[in-house]
N, C-alpha and C positions, 0 to 999 in steps of 0.2 A: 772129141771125147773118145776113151777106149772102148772098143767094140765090144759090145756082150748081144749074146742071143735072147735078150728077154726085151728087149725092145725098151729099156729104160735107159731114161739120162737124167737120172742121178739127180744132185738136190735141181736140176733144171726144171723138173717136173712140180717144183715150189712155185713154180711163177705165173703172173697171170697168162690169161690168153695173149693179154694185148702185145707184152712184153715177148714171150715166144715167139711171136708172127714175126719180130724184127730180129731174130738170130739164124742165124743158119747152122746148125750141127752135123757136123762131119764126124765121122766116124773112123777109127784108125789105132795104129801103136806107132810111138812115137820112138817104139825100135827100129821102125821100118823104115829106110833110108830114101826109099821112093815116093813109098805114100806122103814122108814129111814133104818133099821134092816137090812135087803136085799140091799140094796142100796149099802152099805157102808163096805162091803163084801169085801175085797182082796182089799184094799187099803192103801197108804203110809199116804197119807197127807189131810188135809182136809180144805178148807177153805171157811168157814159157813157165808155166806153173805146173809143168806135167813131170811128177815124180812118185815116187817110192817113199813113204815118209815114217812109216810105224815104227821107230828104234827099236821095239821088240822084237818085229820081224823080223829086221836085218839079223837077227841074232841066229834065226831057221835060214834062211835063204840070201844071204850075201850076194849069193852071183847074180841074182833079179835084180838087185838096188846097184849093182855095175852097169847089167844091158840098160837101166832104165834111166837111171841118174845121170852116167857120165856117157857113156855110149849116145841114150838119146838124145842130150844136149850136144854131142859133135856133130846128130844127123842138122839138128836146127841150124845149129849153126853155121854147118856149111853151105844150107840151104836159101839163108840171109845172105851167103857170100855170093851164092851163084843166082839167086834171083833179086840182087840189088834193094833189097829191105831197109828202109831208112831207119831201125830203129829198132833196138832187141832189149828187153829186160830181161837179162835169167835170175829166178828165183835161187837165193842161196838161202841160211839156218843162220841162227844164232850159236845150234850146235856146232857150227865147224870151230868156235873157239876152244870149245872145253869147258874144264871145271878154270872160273874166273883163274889170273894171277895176278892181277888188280880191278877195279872196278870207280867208277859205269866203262865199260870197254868198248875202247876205239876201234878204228878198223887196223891200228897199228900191230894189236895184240894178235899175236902167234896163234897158227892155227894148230887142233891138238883131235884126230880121229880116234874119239876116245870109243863110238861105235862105229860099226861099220857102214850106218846110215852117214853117221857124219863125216867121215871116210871119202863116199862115195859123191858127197856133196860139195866137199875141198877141191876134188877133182873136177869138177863140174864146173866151179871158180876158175881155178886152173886155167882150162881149156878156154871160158870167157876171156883171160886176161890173156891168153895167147893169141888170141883171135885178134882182140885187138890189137896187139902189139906185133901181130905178124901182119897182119891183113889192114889194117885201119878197119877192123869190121866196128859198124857204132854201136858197141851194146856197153850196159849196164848192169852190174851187179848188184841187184838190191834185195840188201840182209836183214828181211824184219827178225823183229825175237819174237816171242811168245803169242800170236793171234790169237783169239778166240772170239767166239762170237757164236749168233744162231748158225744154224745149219751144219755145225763142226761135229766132225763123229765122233763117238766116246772111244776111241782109240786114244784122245786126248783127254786131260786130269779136268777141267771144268765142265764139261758135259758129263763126264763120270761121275762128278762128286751128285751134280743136279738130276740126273737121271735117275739115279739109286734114289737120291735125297726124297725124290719126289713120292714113289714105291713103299720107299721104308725107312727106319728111324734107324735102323743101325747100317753102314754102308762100308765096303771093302776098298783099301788103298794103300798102294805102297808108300813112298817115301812122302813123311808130312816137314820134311825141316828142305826142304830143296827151293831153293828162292829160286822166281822168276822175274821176267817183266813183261805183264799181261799187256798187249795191247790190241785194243777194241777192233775186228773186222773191218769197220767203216774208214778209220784213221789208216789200218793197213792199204787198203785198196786204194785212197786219196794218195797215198804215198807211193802207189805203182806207177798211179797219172804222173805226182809230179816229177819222180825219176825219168821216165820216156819226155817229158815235155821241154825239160829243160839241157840247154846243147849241154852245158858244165857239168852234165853229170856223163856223157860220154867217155868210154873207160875207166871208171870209177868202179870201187865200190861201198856200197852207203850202206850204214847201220841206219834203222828204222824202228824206235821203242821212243818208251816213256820216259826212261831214267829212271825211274822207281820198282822196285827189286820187293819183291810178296811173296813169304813162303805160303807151302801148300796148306800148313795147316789156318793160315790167317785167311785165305780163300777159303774154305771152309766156316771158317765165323761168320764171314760176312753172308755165304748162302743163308746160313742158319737166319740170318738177321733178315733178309729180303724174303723169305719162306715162312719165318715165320714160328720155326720151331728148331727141336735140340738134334743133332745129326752126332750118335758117337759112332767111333769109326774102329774097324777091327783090321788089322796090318795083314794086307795078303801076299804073301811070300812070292807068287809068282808075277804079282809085279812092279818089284823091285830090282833094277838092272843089278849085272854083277859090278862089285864094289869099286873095284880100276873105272870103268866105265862110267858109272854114275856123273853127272854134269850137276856141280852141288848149289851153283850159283852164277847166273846170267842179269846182269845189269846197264843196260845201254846208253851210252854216248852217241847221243844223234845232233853233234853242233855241227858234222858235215853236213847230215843232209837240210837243216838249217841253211847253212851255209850256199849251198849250192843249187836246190831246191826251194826255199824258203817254206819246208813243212814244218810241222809242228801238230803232236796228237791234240784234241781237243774233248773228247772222250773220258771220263774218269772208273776208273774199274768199276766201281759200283754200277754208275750207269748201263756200264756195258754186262753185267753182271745181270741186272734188273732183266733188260730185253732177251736176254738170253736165259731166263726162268722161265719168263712169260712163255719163249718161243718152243722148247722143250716141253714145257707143259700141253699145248698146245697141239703139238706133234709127237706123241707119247708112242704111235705104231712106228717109228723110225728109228729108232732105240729099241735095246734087248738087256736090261739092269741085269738081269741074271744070270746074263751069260760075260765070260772076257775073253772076247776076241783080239790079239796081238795084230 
């Protein structure tokens, strides 16, 4: 995890006693070419979820989402080469496609950095597929779309709608026509196992969703529906990407990872919808509705 001086790790500090006593947390930046070096010492598998992801941000600070995105996926990866790692998944986006220019989208469709997050995350691809194709290094590329779930911070649209929802009856949001394809934490992470478990997925890269495509405002009805009450919404300009950049429509073709994995979400938004009210309500101090943080 990355180092901070207040002694906290993050949503890990959610878990029971029992469950902490079996991890070990190390502390580090994954810009650090050594610290990865050491790190990553005597180990089977590896699964690189350490990034830069807020699209807002990247709009202040681009050069953070280079050191961190693509820079710290060369330190990993060179790290897998020189200490003989049988197995690498690097996290890629949904965003490195773009706004759709057909749909549910394969891994065939064109990649388009329409921010500079997603930019920074093509690159990141990149370097993956070089590795392997220079090196036989064994890693995986696997592209969920749209995660949510408990413990997701309201930097993302479904925690934000249900945080505010929760506070107040009128709640702030930018774009309500932008389709997604939500899929449930549990089904994402099932889908991390089965990319590393399986050899056929070596040098690959897998799209990982539902196929089913939910604009923001229809996410929205449905909180209303599981909560219980009427949520209007008032359009807040600042966050709304600028217009070039906007990604207007994400819809996923996952008959690779079908194919080659034999996953399949099992999850229904709602569902995942449900527990993720529950868990926000629940955990009310870990959230700040009043404030938007990029």
């Amino acid at each position: 995890m990355h180092y901070n001086s207040r002694n906290d790790f993050g949503n890990l500090e959610l878990l029971d006693d029992e469950t902490k006593e079996q991890i070990e947390i190390v502390s580090g930046d994954i810009r650090d070419p050594f610290f990865i070096l050491r790190a990553t010492k005597d180990i089977d598998a590896i699964f690189h979820l350490a990034a830069l992801i807020p699209i807002p941000y990247s709009y202040v600070a681009p050069q953070s989402f280079f050191e961190t995105n693509v820079q710290g996926t060369m330190n990993l990866l060179e790290a897998v080469r020189f200490n003989n790692i049988e197995r690498i998944a690097v996290t890629s986006t949904s965003e490195t496609y773009g706004t759709a220019q057909y749909t549910p989208i394969d891994e065939k469709h064109p990649s388009q950095g329409q921010s500079p997050y997603s930019a920074s995350k093509i690159g990141a691809d990149k370097l993956a597929e070089s590795y392997y194709l220079s090196f036989d290094l064994p890693v995986v590329t696997v592209r969920p779309f749209n995660t949510f779930g408990p413990r997701q911070s309201a930097r993302a649209v479904i925690p934000t709608i249900i945080s505010q929802a929760l506070v107040r009856d009128k709640i702030k949001l930018g774009s309500l026509t932008a389709v997604r394809d939500f899929t449930y934490v549990k089904d994402t992470a099932e889908a991390f196992v089965a990319a590393v478990s399986s050899d056929k997925s070596i040098g690959q890269v897998i799209n990982f969703g539902t196929g089913v495509g939910t604009e923001i405002s229809k996410v929205k009805e449905e909180v209303e529906k599981i909560m219980g009450k009427k949520i209007e919404v008032e359009t807040d300009e600042q966050r709304i990407r600028p217009k070039k950049s906007e990604v207007w429509e994400l819809i996923c073709d996952s008959t690779k990872a079908k194919d080659l994995t034999g996953w399949q979400p099992v999850r229904s938004l709602n569902e995942g919808l449900a527990e993720t009210v529950e868990f926000i309500a629940n955990h009310p101090e870990i959230y700040k509705p009043d404030i938007y943080n990029i």
